[in-house]
N, C-alpha and C positions, 0 to 999 in steps of 0.2 A: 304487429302491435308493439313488436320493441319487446328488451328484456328487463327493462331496470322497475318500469312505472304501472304495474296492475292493477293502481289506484282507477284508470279508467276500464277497467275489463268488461261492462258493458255494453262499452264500444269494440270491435274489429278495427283492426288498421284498413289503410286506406291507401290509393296508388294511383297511379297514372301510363299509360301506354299509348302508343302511335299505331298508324294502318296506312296501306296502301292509298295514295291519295287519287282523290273525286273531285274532279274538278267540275266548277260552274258552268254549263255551257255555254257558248257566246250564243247571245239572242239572236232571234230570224231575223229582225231590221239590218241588224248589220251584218249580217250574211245576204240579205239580200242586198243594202247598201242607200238602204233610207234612213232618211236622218234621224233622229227623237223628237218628239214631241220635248218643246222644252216650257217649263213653269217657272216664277220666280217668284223669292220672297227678301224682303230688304228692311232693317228696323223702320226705316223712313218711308215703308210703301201700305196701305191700307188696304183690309180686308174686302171694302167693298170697289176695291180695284177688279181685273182681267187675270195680273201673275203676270204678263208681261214682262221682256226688261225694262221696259219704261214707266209698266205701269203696276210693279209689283204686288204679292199679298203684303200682309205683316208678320203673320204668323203660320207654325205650322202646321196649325190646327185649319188653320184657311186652304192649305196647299194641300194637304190631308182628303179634304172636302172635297177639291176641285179632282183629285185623282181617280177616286170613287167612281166620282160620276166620266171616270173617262175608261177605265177600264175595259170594263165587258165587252168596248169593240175596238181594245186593242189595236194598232195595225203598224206599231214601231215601238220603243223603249219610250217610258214618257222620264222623263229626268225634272228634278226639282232641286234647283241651283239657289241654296241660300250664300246671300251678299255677306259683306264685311259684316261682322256685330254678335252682339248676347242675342237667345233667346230665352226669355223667361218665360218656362211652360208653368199655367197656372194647373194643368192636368196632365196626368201621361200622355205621352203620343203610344195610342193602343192601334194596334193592327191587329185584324182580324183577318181571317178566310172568309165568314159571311156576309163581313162589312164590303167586301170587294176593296181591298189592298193590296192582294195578290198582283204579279203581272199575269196575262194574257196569253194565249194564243202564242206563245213559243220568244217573249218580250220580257222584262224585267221595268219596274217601275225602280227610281235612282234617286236616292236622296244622297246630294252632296253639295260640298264647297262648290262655290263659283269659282271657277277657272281649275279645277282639278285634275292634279297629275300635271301641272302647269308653273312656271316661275310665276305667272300671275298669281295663282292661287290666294284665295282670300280666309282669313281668319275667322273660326266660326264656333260660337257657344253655345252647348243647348244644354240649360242649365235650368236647375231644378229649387235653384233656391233664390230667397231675397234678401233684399239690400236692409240693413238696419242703421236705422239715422237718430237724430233725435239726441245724440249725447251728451252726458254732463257730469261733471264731479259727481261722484257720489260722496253723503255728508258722513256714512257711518266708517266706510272702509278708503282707509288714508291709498293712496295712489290707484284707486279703480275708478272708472267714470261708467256711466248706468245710462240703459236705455230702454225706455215700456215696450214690451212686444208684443201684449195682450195674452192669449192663449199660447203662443209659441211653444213646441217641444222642439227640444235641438239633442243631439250628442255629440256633433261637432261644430266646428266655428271656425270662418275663413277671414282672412283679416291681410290687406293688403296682397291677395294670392297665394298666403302662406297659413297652413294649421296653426292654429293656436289650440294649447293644453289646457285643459281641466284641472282644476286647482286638486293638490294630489297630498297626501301626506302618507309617508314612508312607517312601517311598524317600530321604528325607534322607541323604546318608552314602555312599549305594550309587548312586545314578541312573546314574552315568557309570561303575561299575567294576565291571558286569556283563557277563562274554561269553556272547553265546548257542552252545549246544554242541549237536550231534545228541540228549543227553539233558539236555539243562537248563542248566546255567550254569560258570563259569567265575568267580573272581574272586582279585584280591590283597589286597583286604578279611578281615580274620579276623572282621568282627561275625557273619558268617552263623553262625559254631561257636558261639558265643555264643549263641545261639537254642535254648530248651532243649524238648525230644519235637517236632522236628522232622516227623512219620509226621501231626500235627497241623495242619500251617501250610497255607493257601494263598494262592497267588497273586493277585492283582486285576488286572488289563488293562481299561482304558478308552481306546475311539478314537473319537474321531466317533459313531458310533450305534450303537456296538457297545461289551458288558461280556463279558468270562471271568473265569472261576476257573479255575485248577489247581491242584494239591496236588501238596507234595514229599513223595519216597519216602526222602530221607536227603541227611544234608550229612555231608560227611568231608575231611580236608585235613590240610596241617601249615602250618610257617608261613608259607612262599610260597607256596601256593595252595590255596585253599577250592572246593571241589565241590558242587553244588548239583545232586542227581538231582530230577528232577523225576515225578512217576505217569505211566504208560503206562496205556491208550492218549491219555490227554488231552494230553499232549505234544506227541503229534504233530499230532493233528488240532485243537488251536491252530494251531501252526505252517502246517498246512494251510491253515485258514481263514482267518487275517489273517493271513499273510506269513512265511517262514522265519526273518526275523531281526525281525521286529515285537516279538514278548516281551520282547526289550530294554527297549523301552518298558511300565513298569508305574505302576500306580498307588499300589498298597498289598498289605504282608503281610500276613493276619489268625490270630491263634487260636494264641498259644502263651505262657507268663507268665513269657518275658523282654519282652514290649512292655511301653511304659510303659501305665500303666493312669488311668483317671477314673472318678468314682464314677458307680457303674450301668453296669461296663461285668462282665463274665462272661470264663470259661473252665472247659470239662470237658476235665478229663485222663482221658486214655482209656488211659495206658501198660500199667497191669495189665489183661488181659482182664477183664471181667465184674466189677471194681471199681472202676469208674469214680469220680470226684470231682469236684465242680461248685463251681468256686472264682467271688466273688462280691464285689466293693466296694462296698459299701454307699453311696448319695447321705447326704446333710445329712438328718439327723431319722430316718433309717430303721434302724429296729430289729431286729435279723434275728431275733430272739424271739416280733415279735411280726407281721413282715409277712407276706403271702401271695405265694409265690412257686409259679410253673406252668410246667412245662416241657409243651410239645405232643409228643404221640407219637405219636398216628393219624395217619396219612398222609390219610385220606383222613375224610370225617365221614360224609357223605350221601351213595350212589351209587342210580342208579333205571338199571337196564338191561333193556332189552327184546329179542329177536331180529328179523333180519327177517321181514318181514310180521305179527310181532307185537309190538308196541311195549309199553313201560312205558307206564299213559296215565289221565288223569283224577286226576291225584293233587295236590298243594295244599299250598307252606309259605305260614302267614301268623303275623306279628308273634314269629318268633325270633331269637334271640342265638347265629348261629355262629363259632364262636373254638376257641382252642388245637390250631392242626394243622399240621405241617410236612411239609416234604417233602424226603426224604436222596438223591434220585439225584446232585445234586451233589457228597456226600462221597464216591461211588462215584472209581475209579482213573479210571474215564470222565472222570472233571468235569465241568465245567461251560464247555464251546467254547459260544460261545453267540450266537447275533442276534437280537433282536426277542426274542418270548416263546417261542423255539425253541433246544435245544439238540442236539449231535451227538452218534450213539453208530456206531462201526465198522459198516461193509459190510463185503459184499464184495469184491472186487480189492483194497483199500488205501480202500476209496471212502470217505463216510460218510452216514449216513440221518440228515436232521433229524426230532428229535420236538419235541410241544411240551410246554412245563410243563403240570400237569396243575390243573385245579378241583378245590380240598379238596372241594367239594360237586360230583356233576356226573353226567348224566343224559348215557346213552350210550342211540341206539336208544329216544325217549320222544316222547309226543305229551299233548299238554293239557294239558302240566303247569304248575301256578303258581307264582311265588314271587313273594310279596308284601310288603312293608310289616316285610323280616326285616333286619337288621343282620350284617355278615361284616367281621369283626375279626380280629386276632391270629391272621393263616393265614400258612403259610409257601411256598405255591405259589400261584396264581389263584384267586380265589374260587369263582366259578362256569363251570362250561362246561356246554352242550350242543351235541353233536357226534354221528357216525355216526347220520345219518338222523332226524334231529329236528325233529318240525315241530309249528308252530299251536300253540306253549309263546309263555307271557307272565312277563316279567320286570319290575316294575314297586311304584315306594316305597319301592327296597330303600337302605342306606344299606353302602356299601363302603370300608373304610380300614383301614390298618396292616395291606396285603399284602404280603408279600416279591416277587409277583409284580404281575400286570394284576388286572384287574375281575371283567369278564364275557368270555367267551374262546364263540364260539359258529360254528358251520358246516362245513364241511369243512377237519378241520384235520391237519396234519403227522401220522404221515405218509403218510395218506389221501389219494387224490389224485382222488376222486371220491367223490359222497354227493348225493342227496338231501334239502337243510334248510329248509323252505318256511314262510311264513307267520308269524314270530318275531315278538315283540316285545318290545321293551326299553325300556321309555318311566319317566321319572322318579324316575329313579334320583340317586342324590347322590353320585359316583366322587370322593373324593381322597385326597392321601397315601397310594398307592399305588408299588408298584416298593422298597421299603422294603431286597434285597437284591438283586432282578437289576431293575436300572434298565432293559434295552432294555427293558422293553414298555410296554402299553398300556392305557389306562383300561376300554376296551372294544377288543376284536378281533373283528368278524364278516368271517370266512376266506372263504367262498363259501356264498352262500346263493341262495335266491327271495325275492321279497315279504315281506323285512325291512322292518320301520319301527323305529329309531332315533329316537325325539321326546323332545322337553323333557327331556332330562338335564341334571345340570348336573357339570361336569368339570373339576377343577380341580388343582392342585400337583401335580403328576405331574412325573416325573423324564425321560419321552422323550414319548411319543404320548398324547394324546386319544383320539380317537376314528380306529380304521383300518377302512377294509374295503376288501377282495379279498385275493386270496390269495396265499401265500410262493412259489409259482411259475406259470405263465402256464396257469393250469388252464382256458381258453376254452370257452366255450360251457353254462358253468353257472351263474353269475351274471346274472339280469333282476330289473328290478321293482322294486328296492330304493331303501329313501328315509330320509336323514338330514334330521330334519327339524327346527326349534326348540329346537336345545341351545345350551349358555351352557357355553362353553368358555373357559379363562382358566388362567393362568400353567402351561403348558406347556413341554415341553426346559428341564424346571431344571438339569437337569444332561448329557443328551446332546443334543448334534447332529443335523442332517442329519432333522429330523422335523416332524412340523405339529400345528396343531390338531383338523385334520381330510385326513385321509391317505387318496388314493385309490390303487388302481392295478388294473390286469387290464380285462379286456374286462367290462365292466358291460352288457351288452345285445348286440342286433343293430341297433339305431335307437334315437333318440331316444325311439321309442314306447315302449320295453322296455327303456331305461336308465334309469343312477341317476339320481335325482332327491337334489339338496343344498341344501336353502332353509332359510332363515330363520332357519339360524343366527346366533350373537354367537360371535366368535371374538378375543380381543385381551389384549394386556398379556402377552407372551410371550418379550422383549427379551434372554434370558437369555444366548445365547452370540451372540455378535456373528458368530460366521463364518456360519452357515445353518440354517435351518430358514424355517417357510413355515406362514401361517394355513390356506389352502385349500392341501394339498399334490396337485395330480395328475402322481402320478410315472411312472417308466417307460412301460409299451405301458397309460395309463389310457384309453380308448374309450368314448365313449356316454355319456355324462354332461353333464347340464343343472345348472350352479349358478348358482342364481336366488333374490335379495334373501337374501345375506347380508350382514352387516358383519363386516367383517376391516380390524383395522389395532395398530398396536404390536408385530406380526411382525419380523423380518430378512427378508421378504417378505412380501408377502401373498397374492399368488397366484401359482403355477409348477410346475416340477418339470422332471425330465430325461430329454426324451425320447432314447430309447436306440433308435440306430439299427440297430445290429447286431441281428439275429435277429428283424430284423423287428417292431421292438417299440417304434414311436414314438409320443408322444402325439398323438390324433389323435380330432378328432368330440367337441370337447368346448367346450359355449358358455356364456358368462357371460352374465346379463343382470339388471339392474334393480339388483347390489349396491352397494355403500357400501364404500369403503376408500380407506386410505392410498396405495396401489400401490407400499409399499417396494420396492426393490430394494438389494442389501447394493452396498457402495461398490465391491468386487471385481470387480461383473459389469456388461458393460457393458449399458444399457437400450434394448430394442425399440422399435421403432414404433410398436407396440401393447402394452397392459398386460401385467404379469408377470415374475419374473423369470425367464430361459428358458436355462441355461447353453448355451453353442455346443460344436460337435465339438473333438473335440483331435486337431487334423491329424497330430498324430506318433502316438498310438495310437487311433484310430475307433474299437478294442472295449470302452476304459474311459471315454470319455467321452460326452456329450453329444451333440444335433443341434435340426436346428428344430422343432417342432411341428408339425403338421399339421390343414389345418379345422379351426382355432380361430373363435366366434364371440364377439365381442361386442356389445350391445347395451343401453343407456342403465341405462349403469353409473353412478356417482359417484364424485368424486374426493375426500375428506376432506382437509383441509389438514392436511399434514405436520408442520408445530410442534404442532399440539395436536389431534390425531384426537378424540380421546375429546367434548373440546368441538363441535368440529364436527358430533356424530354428533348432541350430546343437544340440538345447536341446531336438527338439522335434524326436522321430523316425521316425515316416513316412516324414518329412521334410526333416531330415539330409540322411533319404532313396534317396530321388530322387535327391538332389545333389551329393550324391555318386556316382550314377546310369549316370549323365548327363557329357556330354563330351567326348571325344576319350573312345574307349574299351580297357581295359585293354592290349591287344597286339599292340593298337598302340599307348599309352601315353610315348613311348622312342621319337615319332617325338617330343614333348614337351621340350626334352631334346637339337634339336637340335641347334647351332649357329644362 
C-alpha cells in the first residue's frame, strides 16, 4: 500500500504476477486437416441473407444466431469473417455456455477480420457507440455549437477519432476558502453560485496514489456564505476513505459551462429530463457540418459468461477494432471513492465493499478463450477482464490505448475474494496511454491467479502502474507459479505516486519452488514525481518471489517497498539475483546496508508505517553508475542483452509501428 498515503487505508495495495504458460490447443479440424466452416458479415450484406461471401449477414448479432444453431454438431472450426466497415452494436454481443456459443467437439468458433493474419486483412469496428448530427451554433455560449441527444448519458466524447475534454476548471480562487462540512463545503467565495446546473459538476481528489470523483447535489447561499451539498453516499465514503477533512484538498471541478473552455473540450446538459444537449468547441479546421462525432453508450461490448463447472470455452477474437464504450457507475450519487482500479459502494453497518471497474470487453466464468492481434480504443472503463474462474485463456498482439481505465484486469477480482484463475496468458501486448480518466490503475492487473505468464509486453505512458500482480487484500494461499517475464516497461507514475513498474504484493507461493518468478524485465525512465515510486515494487506482506536479471534504473527507486509490520504482513522470502540497476534511493530515506529503498517503522504510530524486511536475498547483482544508467547498461553486455531481449518478439514489434 505504499508509505507516504494512508489516506486510502481501507483499501490493500494491489499487484500483478505471471505463470507458466497454457496454451490454446490447436482444434481437431485442423489436426485432422478440414477446412472451417466459414460465415460472413459485411455492412452492405443483410440479415435475411445465408452469411455467405456473396451473400453476407449484416450484423453480429445475425452471425451470432447462425452459429448457435450450428454448434452442437460441430465437425470443424466455424469462423466468422467480418468485411471492411463499423459495426454499431445496438446491444452487447453476450456469449453464453447455455446459449450454445461455446465451440464443439474439440473446435473453436472464430470471430475475426477478413483476410487475418494476412497483408489483405481488412479493417474492423465493433463499436458501442453513435454518431451525433444535427449541429448548430449555440445562441448562449459564444464558440460552442449544440446538438439534441434526447436522453443521452455520455462521460466521454470522440470527435474526428480523437477524445475530447470535459470542460474542467482548476481550484485557482478557491484552494484555501473551502470548509469541509458533514455534507460538503462551506465558503465565503460567491464563485461557487456562479457555476451554472450545478446536479452536473464533479469533484476531483488526487493524493499520492489515489483519484476520486464526487458530484454535488446543489450549491445555495447569499452573500456571506456559499453552500456546496455534495451526493450521498459518495460523501461520505470519500471522507471515509482518505481522511474526514482530506476533500479539502482537491484538484479540479469538471462538467458545467461556466468553466472556462478550449477548443475540443464538451458539455451535455442534462437539466431537462430526456432532452439533453451536447454543447461542443470546436479545435482549428473542424467543421461541425462535416465531422464525425461518437458518443459511447454500451456499457459493456463483448461479454462470454459461463456457469460453474460449465464454462464459456473455445471461442476466439482475432484482428478487431473495439472502441466506443463507457461506463456510468461514476455519475451514480455513489461516485467514484476510488483506489487502484477499485471503487466503493455502501455495506452494511456504515462499512463499504470495493468493486472493481469493469472490462468493456470481459469473459466472466470462460476457458480457451483467445484474443488476438485485436485493437481496444475509445473505452471508458478497462478494456479487458477475465475473472470468476477463468483459466488457460491467451491474450496476446493485442494493441491497448485511450482507456479511461487499466488494460487487461484479470483473476480474482473485487469483490470476489476467492476464485480459481489458472494457466493465463498475456504475452505481447502494446499497453499505453491508458488511465485517460481514473488515473489509479493499471496497464495490466492480474489479482490472484496460478501459472500466469505475463512476457514480452511492452508498457508504457501510463498515469500510475505498469504491470501489478496480487491482490487488493491478503487473499493467502491462492497465488503460485506465476511469472513476469521479458517486458519493457517505461515512463510510469506520470502522474501518481507511491507506485512502480512492476508492483508486487501478497503471498506469491509457499517456497521459492511455487513463487513468483520476475526476470528479464527492462524497467526504467520513470523520474516523474520526485517523492516515491519504485521500478521493482515488492510492497506490503510480498513473500516468495525470486527477481532474477532484470534492469531497473531511472526509478525514485529501484527496488523496495514497505514492509508492514502490523498484521503480520512483512516483506519477507524475496531474493534478487543477477540484476542490473541504479539502486536509487529518494534523498528522504535514509539507505541500508544492503540494496533498496526500505522505509523504517514510525515509532509514534507502528500501524501506519513501515519496518524491516525480512530473508531478503542478494546475489551478483550490478550496480549501474548513477549519472548515466541508461549508458552504463547499453555498455554493459549482459545488461544491453536483456533490454534487447525485453518487449514485443521480434514478429510482433510492426504493432509498435501502429497509429
Amino acid at each position: 500500500m505504499g508509505i507516504k498515503g494512508r489516506r486510502a487505508g481501507a483499501v490493500a495495495a494491489v499487484l500483478v504476477i505471471g505463470v507458466p504458460v497454457a496454451t490454446v490447443p490447436s482444434s481437431a479440424s485442423a489436426r485432422a486437416g478440414q477446412g472451417p466452416e466459414q460465415l460472413y458479415v459485411a455492412p452492405w450484406g443483410k440479415d435475411t441473407w445465408p452469411g455467405t461471401v456473396e451473400r453476407p449477414f449484416a450484423t453480429p448479432a445475425r452471425a451470432q444466431k447462425a452459429v448457435r444453431a450450428r454448434t452442437a454438431r460441430m465437425a470443424s472450426d466455424i469462423v466468422v469473417s467480418f468485411r471492411s466497415g463499423t459495426y454499431r452494436l445496438e446491444a452487447p454481443l453476450a456469449l453464453t455456455e447455455t446459449a450454445g456459443d461455446s465451440g464443439r467437439n474439440g473446435h473453436r468458433v472464430i470471430y475475426q477480420a477478413y483476410g487475418y493474419g494476412t497483408s489483405r486483412q481488412e479493417k474492423v469496428t465493433v463499436s458501442g457507440g453513435r454518431q451525433v448530427t444535427g449541429w448548430r451554433p449555440d445562441e448562449r455560449l459564444k464558440g460552442f455549437w449544440r446538438a439534441d441527444v434526447g436522453g443521452l448519458d455520455i462521460r466521454q466524447l470522440y470527435v474526428d477519432d480523437r477524445r475530447a475534454s470535459r470542460l474542467v476548471r482548476g481550484n485557482s480562487g478557491l484552494a484555501d476558502k473551502l470548509k469541509v462540512t458533514k455534507t460538503g463545503y462551506t465558503t465565503t467565495s460567491p464563485i461557487p453560485r456562479t457555476w451554472r446546473n450545478p446536479a452536473d459538476i464533479e469533484f476531483v481528489y488526487r493524493y499520492g496514489y489515489v483519484e476520486g470523483r464526487c458530484g454535488v447535489a446543489g450549491i445555495s447561499g447569499d452573500a456571506q456564505r456559499t453552500t456546496i451539498t455534495m451526493d450521498q453516499p459518495c460523501w461520505d465514503m470519500l471522507r471515509n476513505l482518505y481522511g474526514p477533512e482530506t476533500p479539502g484538498e482537491w484538484f479540479a471541478v469538471e462538467n458545467s459551462p461556466s468553466f472556462s473552455s478550449e477548443p475540443g473540450s464538451w458539455y451535455l446538459d442534462r437539466s431537462s429530463p430526456k432532452r439533453h444537449v451536447l454543447l461542443y468547441r470546436p479545435r482549428a479546421g473542424e467543421d461541425m457540418r462535416r465531422v464525425q462525432v461518437i458518443a459511447p453508450v454500451l456499457q459493456t461490448l463483448v461479454s462470454g459468461t459461463g456457469r460453474a463447472g460449465r464454462p464459456l470455452h473455445d471461442v476466439a477474437f482475432k484482428g478487431l477494432t473495439f472502441a466506443h464504450a463507457t461506463w456510468l457507475a461514476p455519475s451514480e450519487p455513489a461516485g467514484f471513492a476510488a483506489a487502484w482500479s477499485m471503487y466503493m459502494r455502501p455495506a452494511k453497518n456504515g462499512d463499504m465493499t470495493p468493486l472493481t471497474v469493469p472490462g468493456n470487453v470481459a469473459f466472466r466464468t470462460a476457458e480457451r478463450i483467445s484474443v488476438e492481434g485485436n485493437r481496444f480504443v475509445h473505452l471508458g472503463a478497462q478494456a479487458l477482464e477475465f475473472s470468476e474462474n477463468s483459466s488457460y485463456n491467451v491474450v496476446d498482439g493485442n494493441v491497448i490505448t485511450g482507456t479511461s481505465d487499466g488494460g487487461i484486469l484479470m483473476g480474482v477480482v473485487p469483490p470476489d475474494m476467492k476464485g480459481v484463475n489458472r494457466g493465463n496468458r498475456i504475452s505481447n501486448n502494446w499497453i499505453h496511454g491508458t488511465g485517460m480518466d481514473y488515473r489509479a490503475s493499471s496497464a495490466i492487473w492480474d489479482t490472484a491467479t496460478q501459472q500466469t505468464t505475463i512476457a514480452h509486453n511492452q508498457v508504457n505512458d501510463v498515469p500510475y502502474i505498469g504491470i501489478l500482480s496480487g491482490p487488493s487484500e491478503d487473499l493467502r494461499g491462492i497465488m503460485h507459479g506465476n511469472r513476469v517475464l521479458n517486458n519493457r516497461v517505461f515512463r510510469t507514475n506520470r502522474l501518481l505516486a507511491d507506485g512502480g513498474g512492476i508492483y508486487l504484493r501478497g503471498e506469491q507461493g509457499t517456497s521459492f519452488a511455487d513463487g513468483a518468478v520476475v526476470s528479464g524485465n527492462a524497467v526504467t525512465e520513470s523520474k516523474f514525481n520526485p517523492e516515491w515510486n519504485v521500478g521493482i515494487y515488492t510492497d506490503d506482506s510480498s513473500r516468495w518471489m525470486t527477481v532474477d536479471r532484470n534492469v531497473v534504473y531511472d526509478y525514485v527507486a529501484s527496488i523496495g517497498g514497505c514492509s508492514e509490520e502490523w498484521g503480520d504482513r512483512p516483506v519477507r522470502n524475496v531474493r534478487f539475483r543477477g540484476n542490473f540497476w541504479d539502486d536509487a534511493v529518494p534523498g528522504w530515506l535514509e539507505r541500508k546496508e544492503y540494496p533498496g529503498a526500505w522505509p523504517p517503522a514510525d515509532e509514534q504510530n507502528p500501524e501506519e508505517g513501515c519496518g524491516e524486511p525480512r530473508e531478503l536475498q542478494f546475489a551478483g547483482n550490478t550496480k549501474l553508475s548513477p549519472a548515466n544508467p541508461g549508458q552504463a547498461c547499453a555498455d554493459h553486455p549482459g545488461c544491453a542483452a536483456i533490454v534487447r531481449k525485453a518487449g514485443l518478439l521480434p514478429s510482433y514489434r510492426h504493432l509498435l509501428e501502429a497509429p
